[in-house]
C-alpha positions in Angstrom: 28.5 -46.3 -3.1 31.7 -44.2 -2.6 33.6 -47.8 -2.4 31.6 -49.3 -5.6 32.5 -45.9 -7.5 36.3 -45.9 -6.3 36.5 -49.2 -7.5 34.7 -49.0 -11.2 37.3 -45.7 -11.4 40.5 -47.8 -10.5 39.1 -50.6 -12.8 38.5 -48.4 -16.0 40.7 -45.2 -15.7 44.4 -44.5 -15.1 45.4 -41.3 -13.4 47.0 -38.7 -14.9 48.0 -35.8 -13.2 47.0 -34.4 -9.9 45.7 -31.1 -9.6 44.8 -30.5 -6.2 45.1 -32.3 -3.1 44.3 -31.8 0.4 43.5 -33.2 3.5 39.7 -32.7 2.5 39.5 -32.5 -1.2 41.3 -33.6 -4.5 41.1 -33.1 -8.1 42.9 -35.5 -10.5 42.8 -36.0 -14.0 41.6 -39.6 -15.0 42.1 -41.3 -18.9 40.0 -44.6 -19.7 42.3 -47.3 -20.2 40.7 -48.4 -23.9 38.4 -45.4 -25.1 41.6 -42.9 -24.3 39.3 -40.2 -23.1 40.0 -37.6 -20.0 37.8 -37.3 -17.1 37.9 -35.5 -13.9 38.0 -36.8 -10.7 36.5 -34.8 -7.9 36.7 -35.2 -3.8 35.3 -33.3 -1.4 33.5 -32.8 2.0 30.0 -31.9 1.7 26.9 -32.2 0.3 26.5 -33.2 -3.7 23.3 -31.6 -4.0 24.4 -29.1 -6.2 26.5 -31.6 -8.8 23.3 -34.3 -8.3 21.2 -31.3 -9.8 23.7 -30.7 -12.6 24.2 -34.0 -13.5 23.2 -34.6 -16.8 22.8 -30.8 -17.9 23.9 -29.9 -21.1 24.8 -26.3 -21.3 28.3 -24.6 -23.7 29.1 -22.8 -20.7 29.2 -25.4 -17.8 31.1 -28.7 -17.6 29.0 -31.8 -18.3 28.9 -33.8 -14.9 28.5 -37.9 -15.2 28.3 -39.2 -11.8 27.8 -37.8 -8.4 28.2 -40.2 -5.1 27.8 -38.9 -1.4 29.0 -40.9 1.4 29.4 -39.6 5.3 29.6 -36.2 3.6 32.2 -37.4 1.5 31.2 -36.3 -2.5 33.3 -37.7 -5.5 32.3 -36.0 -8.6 33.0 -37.4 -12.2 32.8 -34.9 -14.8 33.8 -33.4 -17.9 37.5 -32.7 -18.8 38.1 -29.2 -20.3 41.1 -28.9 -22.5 42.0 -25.4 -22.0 43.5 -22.6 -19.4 42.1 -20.9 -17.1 41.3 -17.3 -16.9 43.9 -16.9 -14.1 46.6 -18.2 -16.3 45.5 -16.0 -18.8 46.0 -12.7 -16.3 49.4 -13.8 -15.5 50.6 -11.4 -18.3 48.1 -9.7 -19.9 44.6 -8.0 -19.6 41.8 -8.3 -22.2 40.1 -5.7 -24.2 36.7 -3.6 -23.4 35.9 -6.3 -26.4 37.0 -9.7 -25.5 36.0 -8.9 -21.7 32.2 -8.6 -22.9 32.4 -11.7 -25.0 33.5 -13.8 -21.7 31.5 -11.8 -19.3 28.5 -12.5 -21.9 29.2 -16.4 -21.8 29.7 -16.4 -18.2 26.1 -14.6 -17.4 24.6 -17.4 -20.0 26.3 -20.2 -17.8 24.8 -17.9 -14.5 21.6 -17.4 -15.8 21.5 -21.5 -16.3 22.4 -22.0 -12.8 20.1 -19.5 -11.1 17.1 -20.7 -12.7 17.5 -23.9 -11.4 18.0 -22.4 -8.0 21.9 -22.9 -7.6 24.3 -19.7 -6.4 27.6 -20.7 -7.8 29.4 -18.0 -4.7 33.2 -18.3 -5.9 32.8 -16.5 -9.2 36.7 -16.0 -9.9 39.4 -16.4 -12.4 40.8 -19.8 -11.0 36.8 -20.8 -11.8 36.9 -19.9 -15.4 38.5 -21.8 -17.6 38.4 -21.2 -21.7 39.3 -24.2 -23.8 41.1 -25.2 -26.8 38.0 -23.8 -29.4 37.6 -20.7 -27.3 34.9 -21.6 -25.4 34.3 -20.4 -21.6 33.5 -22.7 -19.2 32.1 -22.1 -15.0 34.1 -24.3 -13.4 34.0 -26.1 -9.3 30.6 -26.1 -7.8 32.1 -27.5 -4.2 30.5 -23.9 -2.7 27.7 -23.5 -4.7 25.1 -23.2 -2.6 20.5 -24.0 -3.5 19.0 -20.6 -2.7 16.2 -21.2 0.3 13.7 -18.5 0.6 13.0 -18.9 3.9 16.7 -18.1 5.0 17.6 -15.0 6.0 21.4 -15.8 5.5 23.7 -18.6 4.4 24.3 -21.1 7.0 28.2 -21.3 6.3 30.9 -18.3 5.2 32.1 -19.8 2.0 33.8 -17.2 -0.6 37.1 -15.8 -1.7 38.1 -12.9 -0.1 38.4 -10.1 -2.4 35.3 -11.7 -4.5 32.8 -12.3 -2.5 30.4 -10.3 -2.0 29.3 -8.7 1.2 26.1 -11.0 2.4 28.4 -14.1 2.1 29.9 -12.9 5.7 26.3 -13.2 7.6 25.0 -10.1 6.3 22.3 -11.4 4.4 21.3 -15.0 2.7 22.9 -15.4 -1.0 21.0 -14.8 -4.2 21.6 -14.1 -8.0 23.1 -10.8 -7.1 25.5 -12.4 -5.1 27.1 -13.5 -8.3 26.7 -10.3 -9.9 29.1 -8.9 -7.7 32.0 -11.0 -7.8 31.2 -10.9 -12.0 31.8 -7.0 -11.5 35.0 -7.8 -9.5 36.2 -10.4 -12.3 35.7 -7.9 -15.2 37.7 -5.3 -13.6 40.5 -7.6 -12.2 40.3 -8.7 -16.3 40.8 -4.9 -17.6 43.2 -3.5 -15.2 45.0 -7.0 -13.8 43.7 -5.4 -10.3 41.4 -5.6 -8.0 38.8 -2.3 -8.1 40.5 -1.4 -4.7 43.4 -0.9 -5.6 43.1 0.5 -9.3 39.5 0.9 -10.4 38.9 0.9 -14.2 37.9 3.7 -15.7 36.6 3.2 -19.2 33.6 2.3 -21.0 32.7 -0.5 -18.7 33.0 1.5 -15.8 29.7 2.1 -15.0 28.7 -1.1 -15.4 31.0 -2.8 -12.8 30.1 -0.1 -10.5 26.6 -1.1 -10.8 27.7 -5.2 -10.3 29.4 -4.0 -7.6 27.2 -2.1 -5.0 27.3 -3.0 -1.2 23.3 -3.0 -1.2 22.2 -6.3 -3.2 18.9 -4.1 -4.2 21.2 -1.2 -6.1 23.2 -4.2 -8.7 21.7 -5.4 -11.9 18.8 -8.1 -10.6 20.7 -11.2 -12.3 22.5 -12.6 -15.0 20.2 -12.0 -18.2 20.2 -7.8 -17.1 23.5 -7.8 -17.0 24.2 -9.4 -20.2 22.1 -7.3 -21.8 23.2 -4.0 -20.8 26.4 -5.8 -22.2 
């Protein structure tokens, strides 16, 4: 399948630009040759579950995803181009507003609350993961780490996160759950308002409480998922 899928790529698109590469993943940018239309081209190791469970799921706030082949834990992932920047560009010289940080963190919770009903914990909530495009709208991006939420685990099998995000049960503590996300939204909406991480300068206005709350070592003490959060936003 990965071969036949390769192959039907090569045949239809041209490549366009690179955006990662690595000795066990890639990203590139793909245009078809007649229908001059972007697509992106995804490679990892792992398992597709995740992307296999998307596929086809229209939500504003996550990218559509059109074909999903696993191979020898090989996944290549076609999905949808966004035409935009990412939140981490964004930071590189400026911080938002108590305003404009609600309207994203709002979006992000509805693309959350999406994911967590259908059982997924996206796990690498960050800035480099949220990308706005050209009309404005924020999109959840990379689902490589996502992880399907098992009841019956008492803790993730693997330690997958960004340091400085993730939250403390995605180091063996504990399995991963909605609140999981939660936290690394409360670190995001800080890193957003001050340009830092709550270490080292935590934000002290209106929204302080509230990332305070995201934020809690003990899963039990942040807000119990997405749609809370939202709506004490």
């Amino acid at each position: 399948m990965v071969e036949w899928l390769n192959k039907t790529v090569s045949e239809q698109y041209k490549l366009v630009r690179v955006l990662r590469s690595s000795e066990k993943s890639g990203i590139q940018v793909l245009r078809h040759k007649t229908l001059d239309k972007n697509i992106v081209k995804r490679v990892f190791e792992g398992n597709g579950d995740v992307y296999r469970i998307l596929q086809g799921v229209l939500h504003p706030n996550i990218p559509i995803i059109y074909e999903v082949v696993t191979e020898d834990l090989l996944t290549i992932v076609l999905e949808e181009y966004i035409n935009g920047i990412t939140l981490s560009d964004e930071l590189q010289d400026k911080v938002y507003s108590d305003k404009a940080t609600r309207v994203i963190i709002r979006d992000l919770c509805s693309a959350l609350a999406a994911l967590h009903s259908m059982g997924i914990i996206h796990r690498d909530v960050k800035p480099e993961n949220v990308m706005i495009n050209s009309d404005g709208i924020v999109k959840l991006i990379d689902f490589d780490t996502a992880r399907m939420f098992k009841a019956y685990k008492s803790e993730d099998t693997s330690v997958i996160g960004t340091t400085g995000f993730a939250a403390p049960e995605q180091f063996g503590i504990s399995q991963s759950d909605e609140r999981t996300d939660i936290f690394s939204i409360g670190i995001l909406m800080n890193v957003m308002l001050t340009g830092e991480h709550p270490s080292k300068s935590l934000y002290k206005g209106k929204l302080s409480g509230v990332i305070e709350k995201c934020t809690q070592i003990d899963p039990n003490k942040r807000y119990s998922g997405a749609l809370s959060l939202a709506k004490e936003l």
